[in-house]
C-alpha positions as CSV (number, residue, x, y, z in Angstrom):
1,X,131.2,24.1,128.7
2,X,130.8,27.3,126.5
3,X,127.4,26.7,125.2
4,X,125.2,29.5,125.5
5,X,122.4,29.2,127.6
6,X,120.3,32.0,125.9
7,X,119.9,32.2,122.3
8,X,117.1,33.9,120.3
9,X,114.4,31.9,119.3
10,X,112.8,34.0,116.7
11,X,115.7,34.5,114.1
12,X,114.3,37.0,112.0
13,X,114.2,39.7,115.1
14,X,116.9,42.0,116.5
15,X,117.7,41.5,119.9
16,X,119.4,44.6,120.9
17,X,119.4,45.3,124.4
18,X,119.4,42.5,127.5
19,X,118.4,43.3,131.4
20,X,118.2,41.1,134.4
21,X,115.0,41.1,136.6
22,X,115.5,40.3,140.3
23,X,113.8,38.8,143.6
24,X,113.7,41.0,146.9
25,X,117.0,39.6,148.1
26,X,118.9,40.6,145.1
27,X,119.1,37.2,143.3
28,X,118.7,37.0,139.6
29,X,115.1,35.5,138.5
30,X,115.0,36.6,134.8
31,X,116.8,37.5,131.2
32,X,114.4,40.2,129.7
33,X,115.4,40.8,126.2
34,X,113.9,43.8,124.1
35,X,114.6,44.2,120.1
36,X,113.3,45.3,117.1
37,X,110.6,42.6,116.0
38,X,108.1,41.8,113.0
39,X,110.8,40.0,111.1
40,X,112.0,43.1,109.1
41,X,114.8,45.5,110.5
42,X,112.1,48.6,108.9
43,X,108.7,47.7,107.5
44,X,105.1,47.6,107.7
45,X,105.7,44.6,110.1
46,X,107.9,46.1,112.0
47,X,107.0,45.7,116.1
48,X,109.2,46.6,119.1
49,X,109.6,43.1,120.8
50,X,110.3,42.0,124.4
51,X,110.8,38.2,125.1
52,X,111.7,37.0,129.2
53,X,113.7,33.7,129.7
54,X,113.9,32.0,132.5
55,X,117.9,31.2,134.3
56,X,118.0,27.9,132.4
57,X,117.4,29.5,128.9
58,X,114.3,28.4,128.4
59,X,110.9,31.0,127.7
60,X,109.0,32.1,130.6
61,X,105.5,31.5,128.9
62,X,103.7,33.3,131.5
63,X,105.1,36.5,130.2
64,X,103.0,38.0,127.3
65,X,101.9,35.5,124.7
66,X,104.1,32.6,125.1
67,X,106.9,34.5,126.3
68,X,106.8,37.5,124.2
69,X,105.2,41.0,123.7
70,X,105.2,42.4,120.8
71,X,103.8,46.2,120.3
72,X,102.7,47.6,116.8
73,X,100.6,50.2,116.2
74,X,98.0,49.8,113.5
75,X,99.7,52.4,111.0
76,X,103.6,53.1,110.4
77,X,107.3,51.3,111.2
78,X,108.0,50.8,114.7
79,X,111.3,51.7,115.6
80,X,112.9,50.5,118.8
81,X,115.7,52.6,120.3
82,X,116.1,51.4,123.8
83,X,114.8,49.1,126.8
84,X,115.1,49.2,130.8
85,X,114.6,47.1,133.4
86,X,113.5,48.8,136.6
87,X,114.6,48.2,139.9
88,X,110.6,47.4,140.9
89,X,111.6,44.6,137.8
90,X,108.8,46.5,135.5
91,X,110.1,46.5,132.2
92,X,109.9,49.0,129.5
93,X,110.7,49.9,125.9
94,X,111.2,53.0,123.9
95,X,111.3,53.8,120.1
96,X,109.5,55.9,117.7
97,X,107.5,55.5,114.6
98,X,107.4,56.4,111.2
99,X,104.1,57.3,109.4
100,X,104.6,58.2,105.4
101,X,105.5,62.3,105.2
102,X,104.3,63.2,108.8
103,X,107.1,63.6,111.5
104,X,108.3,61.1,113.6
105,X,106.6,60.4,117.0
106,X,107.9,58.8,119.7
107,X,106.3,56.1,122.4
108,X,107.3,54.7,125.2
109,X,105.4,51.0,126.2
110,X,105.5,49.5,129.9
111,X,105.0,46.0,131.2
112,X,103.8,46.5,134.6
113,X,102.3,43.0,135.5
């Protein structure tokens, strides 16, 4: 019909990157989504932000907090530059932060369970 089945449900984030989590015999289970969260594109807010959805579009609420996890540190902009979903279907995210005049410094953040 050409309706989307997944859409974001937090409008003031940035999805940017999209993986597919899968069950032992190859089927697709799972939509993980990873973006730039915290509702500001660079800010004191800003989170790196991973949200799974279920084949029918709807949130898994089992994953994180009511479908999402959001990771900020208690200082600095969180930056996200990239996500992965593994082939064990443990999901992670990569970015760096920025903390007034000192350099940058990278992280990298891992949903095992």
């Amino acid at each position: 019909n050409g309706l989307p089945l997944f859409s974001s449900v937090k409008e003031s984030d940035y999805w940017q990157h999209a993986g597919l989590q899968r069950n032992a015999q190859g089927a697709i289970t799972a939509l993980i989504v990873n973006g730039q969260g915290g509702g500001q594109w660079l800010g004191e807010y800003s989170s790196l932000l991973t949200a799974c959805f279920h084949l029918d579009g709807k949130l898994n609420t089992a994953f994180g907090l009511d479908g999402f996890v959001e990771f900020k540190e208690k200082e600095g902009f969180e930056v996200f530059r990239a996500g992965l979903v593994l082939s064990n279907n443990k999901i992670m995210a990569s970015g760096f932060k920025i903390d007034g005049p000192s350099p940058l410094a990278g992280h990298v953040v891992r949903y095992w369970g």
